[in-house]
C-alpha positions in Angstrom: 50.9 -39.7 -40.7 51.7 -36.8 -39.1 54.0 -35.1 -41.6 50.9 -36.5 -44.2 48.9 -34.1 -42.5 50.6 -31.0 -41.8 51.0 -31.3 -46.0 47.7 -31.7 -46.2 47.6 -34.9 -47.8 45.6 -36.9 -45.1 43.0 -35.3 -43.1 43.6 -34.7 -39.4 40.3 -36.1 -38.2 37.0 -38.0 -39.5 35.1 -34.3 -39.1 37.1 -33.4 -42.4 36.5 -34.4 -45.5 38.7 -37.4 -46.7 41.5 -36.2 -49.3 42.3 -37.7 -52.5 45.0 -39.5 -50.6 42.8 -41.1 -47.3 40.5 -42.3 -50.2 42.7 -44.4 -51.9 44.5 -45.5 -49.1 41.9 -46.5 -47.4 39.4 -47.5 -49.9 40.0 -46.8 -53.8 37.2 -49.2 -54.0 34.7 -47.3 -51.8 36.3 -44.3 -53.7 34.9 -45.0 -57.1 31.8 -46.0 -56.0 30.8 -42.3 -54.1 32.0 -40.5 -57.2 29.9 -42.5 -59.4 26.9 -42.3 -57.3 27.2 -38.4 -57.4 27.3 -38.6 -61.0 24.2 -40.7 -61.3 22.3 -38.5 -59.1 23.5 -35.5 -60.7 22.6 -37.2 -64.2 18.6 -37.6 -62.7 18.1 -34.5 -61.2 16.0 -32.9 -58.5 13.0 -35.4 -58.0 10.9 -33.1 -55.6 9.4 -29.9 -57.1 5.9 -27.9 -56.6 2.8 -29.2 -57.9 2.0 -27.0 -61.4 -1.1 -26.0 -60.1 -0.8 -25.1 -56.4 1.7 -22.5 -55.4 5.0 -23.6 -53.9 6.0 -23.7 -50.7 9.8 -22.6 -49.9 11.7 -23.9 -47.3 14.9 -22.0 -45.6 16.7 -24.7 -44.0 19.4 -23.6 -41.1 21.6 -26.0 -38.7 24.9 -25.7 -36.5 24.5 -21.8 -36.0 26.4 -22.7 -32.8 26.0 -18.9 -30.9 26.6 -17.2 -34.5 23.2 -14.6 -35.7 23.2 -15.6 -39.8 23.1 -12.6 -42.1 20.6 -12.2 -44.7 18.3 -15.2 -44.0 16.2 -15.8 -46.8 12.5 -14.9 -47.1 10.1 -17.8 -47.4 7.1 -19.9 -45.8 9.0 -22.6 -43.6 11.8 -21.8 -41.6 13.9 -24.8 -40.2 16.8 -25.0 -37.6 18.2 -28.4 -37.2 19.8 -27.8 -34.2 22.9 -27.1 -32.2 22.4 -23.5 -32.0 24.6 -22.5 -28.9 27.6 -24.2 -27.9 27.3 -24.2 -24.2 23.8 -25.1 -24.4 22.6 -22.6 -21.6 19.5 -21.4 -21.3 20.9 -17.8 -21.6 22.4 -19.0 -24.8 20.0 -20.7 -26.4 17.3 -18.4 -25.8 19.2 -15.3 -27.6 19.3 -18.0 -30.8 15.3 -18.5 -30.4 14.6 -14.3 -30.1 16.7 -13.9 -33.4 14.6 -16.8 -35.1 11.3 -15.6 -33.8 12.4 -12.1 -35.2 12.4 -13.7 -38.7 9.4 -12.9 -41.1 8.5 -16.8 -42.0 5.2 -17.7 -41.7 5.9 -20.8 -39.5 9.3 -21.7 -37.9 10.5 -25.3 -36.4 13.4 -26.2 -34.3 14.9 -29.3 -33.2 17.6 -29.2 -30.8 21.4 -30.4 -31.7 24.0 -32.3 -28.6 24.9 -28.9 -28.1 21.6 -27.7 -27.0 21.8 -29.0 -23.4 19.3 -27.6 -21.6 16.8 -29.6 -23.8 17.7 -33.0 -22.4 17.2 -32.8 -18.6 20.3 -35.8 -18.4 22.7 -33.1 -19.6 21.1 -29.7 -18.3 24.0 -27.6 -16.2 23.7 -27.5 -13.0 23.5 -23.6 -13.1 20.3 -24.0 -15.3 18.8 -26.5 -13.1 19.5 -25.3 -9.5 18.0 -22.2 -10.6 15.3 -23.3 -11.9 16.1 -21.3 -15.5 13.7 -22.2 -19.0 13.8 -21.6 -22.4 11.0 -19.3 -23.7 10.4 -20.6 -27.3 7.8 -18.3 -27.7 6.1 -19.1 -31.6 8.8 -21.4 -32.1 7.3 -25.2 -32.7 10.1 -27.0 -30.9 9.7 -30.7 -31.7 11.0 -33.8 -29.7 9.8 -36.8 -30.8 6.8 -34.7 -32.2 4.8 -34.2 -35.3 2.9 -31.2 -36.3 0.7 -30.1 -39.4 1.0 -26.7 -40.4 -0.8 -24.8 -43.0 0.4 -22.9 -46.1 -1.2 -20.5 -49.0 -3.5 -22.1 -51.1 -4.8 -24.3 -48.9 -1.3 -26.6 -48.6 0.0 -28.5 -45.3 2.7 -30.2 -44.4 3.2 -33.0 -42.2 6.5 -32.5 -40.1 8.3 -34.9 -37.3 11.4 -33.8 -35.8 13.9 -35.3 -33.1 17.0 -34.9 -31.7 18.9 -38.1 -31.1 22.4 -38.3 -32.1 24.7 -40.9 -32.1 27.5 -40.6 -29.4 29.7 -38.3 -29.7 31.0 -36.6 -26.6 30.4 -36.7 -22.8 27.6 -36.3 -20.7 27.0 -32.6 -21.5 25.7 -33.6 -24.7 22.4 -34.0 -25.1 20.1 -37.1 -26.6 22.8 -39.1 -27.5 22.8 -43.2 -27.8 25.3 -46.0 -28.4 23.5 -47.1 -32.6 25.2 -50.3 -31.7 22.8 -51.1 -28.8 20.3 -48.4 -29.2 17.5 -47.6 -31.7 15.8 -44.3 -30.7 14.7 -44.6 -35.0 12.9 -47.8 -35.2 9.1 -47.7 -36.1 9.2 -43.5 -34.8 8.8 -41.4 -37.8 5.3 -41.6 -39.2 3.8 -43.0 -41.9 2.7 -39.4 -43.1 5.7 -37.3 -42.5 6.3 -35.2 -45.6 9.1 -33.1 -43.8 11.4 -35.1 -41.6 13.7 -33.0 -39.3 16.7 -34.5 -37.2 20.0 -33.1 -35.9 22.0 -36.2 -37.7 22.1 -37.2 -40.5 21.5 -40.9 -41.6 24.6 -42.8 -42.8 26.1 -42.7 -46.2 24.3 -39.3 -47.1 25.9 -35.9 -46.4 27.6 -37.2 -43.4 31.6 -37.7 -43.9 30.1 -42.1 -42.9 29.3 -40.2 -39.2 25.5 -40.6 -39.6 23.2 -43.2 -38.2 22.4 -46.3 -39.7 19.5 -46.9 -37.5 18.2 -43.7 -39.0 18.6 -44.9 -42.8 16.8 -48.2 -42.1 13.9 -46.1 -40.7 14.0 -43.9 -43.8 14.0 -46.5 -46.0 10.5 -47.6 -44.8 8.8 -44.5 -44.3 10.5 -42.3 -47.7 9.7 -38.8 -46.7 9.7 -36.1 -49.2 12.2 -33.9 -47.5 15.1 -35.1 -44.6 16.6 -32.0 -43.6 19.5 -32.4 -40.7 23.2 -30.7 -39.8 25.4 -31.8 -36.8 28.3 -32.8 -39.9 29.6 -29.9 -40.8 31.6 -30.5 -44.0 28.4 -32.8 -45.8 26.3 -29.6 -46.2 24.8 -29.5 -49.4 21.7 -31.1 -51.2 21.0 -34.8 -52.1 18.3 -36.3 -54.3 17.3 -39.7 -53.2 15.2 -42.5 -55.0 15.5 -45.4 -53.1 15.9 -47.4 -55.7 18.2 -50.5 -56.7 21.4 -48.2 -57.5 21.0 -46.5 -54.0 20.8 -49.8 -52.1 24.3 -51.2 -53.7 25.4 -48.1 -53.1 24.9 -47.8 -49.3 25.7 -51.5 -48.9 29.7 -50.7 -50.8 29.7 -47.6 -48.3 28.8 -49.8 -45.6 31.8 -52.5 -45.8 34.8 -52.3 -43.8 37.3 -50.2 -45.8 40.4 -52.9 -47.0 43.1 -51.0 -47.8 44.6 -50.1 -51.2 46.3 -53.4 -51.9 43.5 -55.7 -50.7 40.9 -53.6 -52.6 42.5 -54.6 -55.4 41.9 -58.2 -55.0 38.3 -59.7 -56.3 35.8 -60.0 -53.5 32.2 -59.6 -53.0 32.5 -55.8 -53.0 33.3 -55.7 -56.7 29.7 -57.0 -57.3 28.4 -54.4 -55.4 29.8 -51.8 -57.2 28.9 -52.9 -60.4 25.3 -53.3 -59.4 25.9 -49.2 -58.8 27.2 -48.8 -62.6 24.3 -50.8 -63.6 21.6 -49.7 -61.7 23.1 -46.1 -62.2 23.0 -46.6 -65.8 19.7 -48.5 -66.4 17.8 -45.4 -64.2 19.5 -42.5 -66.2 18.1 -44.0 -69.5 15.1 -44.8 -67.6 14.5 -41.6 -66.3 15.2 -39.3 -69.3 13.9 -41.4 -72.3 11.3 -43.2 -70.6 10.1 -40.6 -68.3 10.9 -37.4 -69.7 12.5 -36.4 -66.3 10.2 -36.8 -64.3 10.5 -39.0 -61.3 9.7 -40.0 -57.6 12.2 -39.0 -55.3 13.1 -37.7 -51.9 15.6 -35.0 -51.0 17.9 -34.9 -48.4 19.7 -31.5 -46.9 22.1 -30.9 -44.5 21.8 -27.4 -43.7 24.9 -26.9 -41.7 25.9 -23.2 -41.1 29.5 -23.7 -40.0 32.5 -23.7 -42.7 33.3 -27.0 -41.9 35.5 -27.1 -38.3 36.6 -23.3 -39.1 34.2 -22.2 -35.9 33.3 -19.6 -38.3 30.0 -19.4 -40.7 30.1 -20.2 -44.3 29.8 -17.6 -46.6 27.1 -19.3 -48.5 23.3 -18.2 -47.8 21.3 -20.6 -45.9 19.9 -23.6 -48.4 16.0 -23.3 -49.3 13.9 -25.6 -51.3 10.7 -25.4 -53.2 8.1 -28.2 -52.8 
């Protein structure tokens, strides 16, 4: 394994994306399947765009800054930082992170804090910030915790926006709003029924999220179908997402969702083979379905995961910042 790696045939942790190699000795099966989904969702398209007769309203979307000031931030009406801007999660570092956003031109800007943004979660504050009795000035920031907020756009648009920061464990007790998704649903009946923008540091499972995202969170999702998730904290699944929730999504998230066999055991029949072919079906049957039947037009969400960091480089990615137009 170790020689695999240094060759760069395996991947040295689960932070990295999975090489041709971990796929198909791990799961050939589950391999297949996440290609072909791509396809299909690349075959249908963006399903969120701005009404025809209202003007749009264009999202930047940041996350994972992690201390770093990002270069030529887009212009544009919402401004979103997922979280996990500092690394220490001081107050002294995360308030140089909020005077950079606030010196931004957006209209309105939201933040939701990431495990590395301590200080927000009084369990894993340093002891330096609390003895001396240090805060964090967010100033025009709308910091939200467990919090919805409507905020008004030209034309006479709003938006309705929730944002929290639990995260599944992943570190120690300096890590902030983290739960055990095993025993613990921070998710269930939350988000509400009117959120239009949805804004967490993780991401939910099987979407953008190397398989380290929350399955609590997808179930919750599911149900409530906003129109934009945006989230970071996995650095290699940046990028952008259309979602339908439809039948070739479900199968999709249940094949993802099964223990991975193992080349040779993958190749024997079991109920997983089912699975993925209700993908190729459903996949199928909705491409023809949304080109010939509905021109191209469909209902949809999007999901992002605006991660700033070139994967586990420590460094930023070249890339600009994702934005959307709803």
């Amino acid at each position: 394994m170790g020689l695999l790696v240094k060759l760069g045939l395996r991947r040295p942790m689960q932070w990295e994306r999975p090489t041709l190699l971990d796929w198909i000795l791990e799961s050939p099966l589950q391999a297949i399947v996440f290609h072909l989904y791509l396809l299909v969702l690349w075959l249908r398209g963006n399903p969120v765009k701005p009404p025809r007769n209202r003007p749009p309203i264009k999202i930047v979307c940041l996350s994972d800054t992690h201390d770093s000031i990002v270069q030529d931030v887009p212009d544009g009406d919402l401004l979103v930082h997922c979280g996990d801007t500092t690394n220490d999660g001081t107050v002294a570092s995360i308030q140089k992170q909020v005077d950079w956003l606030v010196s931004l031109p957006h209209q309105h800007k939201v933040l939701v804090c990431g495990n590395h943004d301590s200080w927000f979660d009084i369990r894993s504050r340093m002891d330096a910030d609390t003895l001396g009795h240090k805060a964090v000035d967010t100033k025009t920031l709308h910091y939200l915790e467990h919090k919805s907020i409507t905020l008004n756009f030209k034309g006479g648009r709003r938006l309705n926006i929730y944002g929290a920061p639990d995260i599944p464990k992943c570190g120690g007790p300096e890590h902030a709003f983290q739960y055990i998704p095993s025993t613990e649903n921070p998710w269930a009946g939350t988000i509400p029924l009117d959120t239009e923008i949805l804004i967490t540091h993780t991401p939910p499972k099987h979407h953008l999220d190397l398989s380290l995202g929350c399955p609590n969170l997808l179930r919750e999702i599911w149900e409530k179908k906003p129109k934009v998730h945006i989230f970071g904290h996995v650095h290699w699944g940046r990028g952008v997402q259309p979602i339908f929730w439809d039948e070739c999504q479900k199968s999709y998230e249940k094949v993802m969702s099964r223990p991975k066999r193992g080349l040779i055991l993958d190749m024997i029949p079991h109920k997983g083979w089912l699975d993925a072919w209700k993908v190729f079906y459903y996949g199928f049957v909705s491409v023809l379905w949304h080109w010939f039947m509905l021109g191209g037009v469909a209902n949809g969400s999007v999901m992002i995961n605006a991660a700033m960091q070139h994967g586990t480089s420590g460094k930023l990615t070249k890339k600009p910042p994702i934005t959307i137009e709803i």
